[in-house]
Every structure is written in C-alpha cells, then in structure tokens.
N, C-alpha and C positions, 0 to 999 in steps of 0.2 A: 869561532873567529880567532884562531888560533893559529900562529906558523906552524904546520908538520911538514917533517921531510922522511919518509918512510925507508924503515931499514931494507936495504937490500937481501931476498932472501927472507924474511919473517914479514907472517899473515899481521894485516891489522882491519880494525873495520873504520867505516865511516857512516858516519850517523848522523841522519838529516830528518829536521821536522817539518811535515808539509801543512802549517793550516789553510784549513776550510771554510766556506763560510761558518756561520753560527746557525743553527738549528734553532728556530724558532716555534715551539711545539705547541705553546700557548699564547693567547692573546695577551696584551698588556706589553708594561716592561721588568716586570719580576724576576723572570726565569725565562734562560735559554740556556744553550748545550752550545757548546765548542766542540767541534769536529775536525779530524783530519788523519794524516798517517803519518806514522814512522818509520822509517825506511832505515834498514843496516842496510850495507855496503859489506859485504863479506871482500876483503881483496887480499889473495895468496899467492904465490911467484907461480908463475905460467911457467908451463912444464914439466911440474911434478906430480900429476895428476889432480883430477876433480875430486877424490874423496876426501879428502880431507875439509874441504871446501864446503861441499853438502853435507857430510855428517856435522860439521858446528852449522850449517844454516837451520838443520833439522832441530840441534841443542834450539837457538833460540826462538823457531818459532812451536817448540815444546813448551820452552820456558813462558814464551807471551801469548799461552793457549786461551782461545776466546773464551772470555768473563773473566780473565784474568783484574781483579781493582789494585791498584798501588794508590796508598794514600801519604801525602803527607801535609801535614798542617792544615788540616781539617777539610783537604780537599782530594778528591777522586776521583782517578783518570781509571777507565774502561774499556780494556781492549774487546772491541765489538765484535770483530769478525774472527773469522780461522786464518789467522797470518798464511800472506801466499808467499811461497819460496818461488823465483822467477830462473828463468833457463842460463846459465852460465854460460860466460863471455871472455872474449881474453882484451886485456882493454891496458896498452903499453906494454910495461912487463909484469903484468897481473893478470891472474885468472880471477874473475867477479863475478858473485852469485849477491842478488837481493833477496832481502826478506822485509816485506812490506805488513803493518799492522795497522792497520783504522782504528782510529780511539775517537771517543767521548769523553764530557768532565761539562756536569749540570752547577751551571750558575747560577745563583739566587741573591739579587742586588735586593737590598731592604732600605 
C-alpha cells in the first residue's frame, strides 16, 4: 500500500497475496490452515525480449520450490504446490510474466 512509480527501462516485480478460505481439516475450533497464493508480477520494458523475463520467473519459482517452509516467529508458511509460471503478456510498456505459489500456514488457537 505503497506509492511506486516504476523506472523507465528497469525490471521490477509486483507482489500480491491472494487469501483463501481457511481450510478446516478438523472438527472443533482448535486448528485450521490458512490458504491461498502468492503471485509475483515479473514486469520488464517491452521490446527487449522475453529472456530475461522468464529466466528470473524460472530463478523464483526455483527458489519457492514445493515444500519449500519459511518460518518466522514460531509460525510456517508452506509452499504446497510446484509454482506455475503463466504465458507472458505485454501490458502498457511492460512485458509480464506471473509466478503463482499456493501456500499453507496450520493455526492452533489454545
């Protein structure tokens, strides 16, 4: 929730979290799972070609390889699936490639 105004010429990404319902795996109100995905926004200047664009889509969805856990403060999130890279688009004067990840992160109210 931030003002950006992107440099002309240099790649930036955008980064949006989609959630989900909550995953209710067990009866009661103990534990449930928070679901949903994270989506980059790869956007590069249109016209200089697509590689550059798909080789960093393929860096992150390397990087946020399914079972990937990132913990912090005593809580873990889960990348559940194999991050999908989606078909590249030119969208103003950028070329955009997504990389979507579906995560998990198991709550336990006491």
């Amino acid at each position: 929730n931030i003002s950006f105004t992107p440099v002309p010429g240099t790649p930036y990404q955008d980064v949006q979290i989609v959630p989900r319902a909550p995953d209710n795996q067990t009866l009661g109100d103990g534990y449930y799972r928070e679901t949903g995905e994270l989506q980059v926004f790869l956007c590069y200047p249109s016209g200089a070609g697509s590689a550059a664009c798909m080789n960093r889509a393929i860096l992150t969805r390397d990087h946020f390889k399914r079972g990937t856990t990132l913990s912090q403060g005593g809580i873990e999130v889960i990348i559940t699936t194999t991050p999908k890279i989606t078909s590249g688009s030119v969208f103003n004067d950028r070329y955009v490639i997504g990389v979507f990840m579906e995560y998990s992160c198991g709550v336990l109210k006491v």
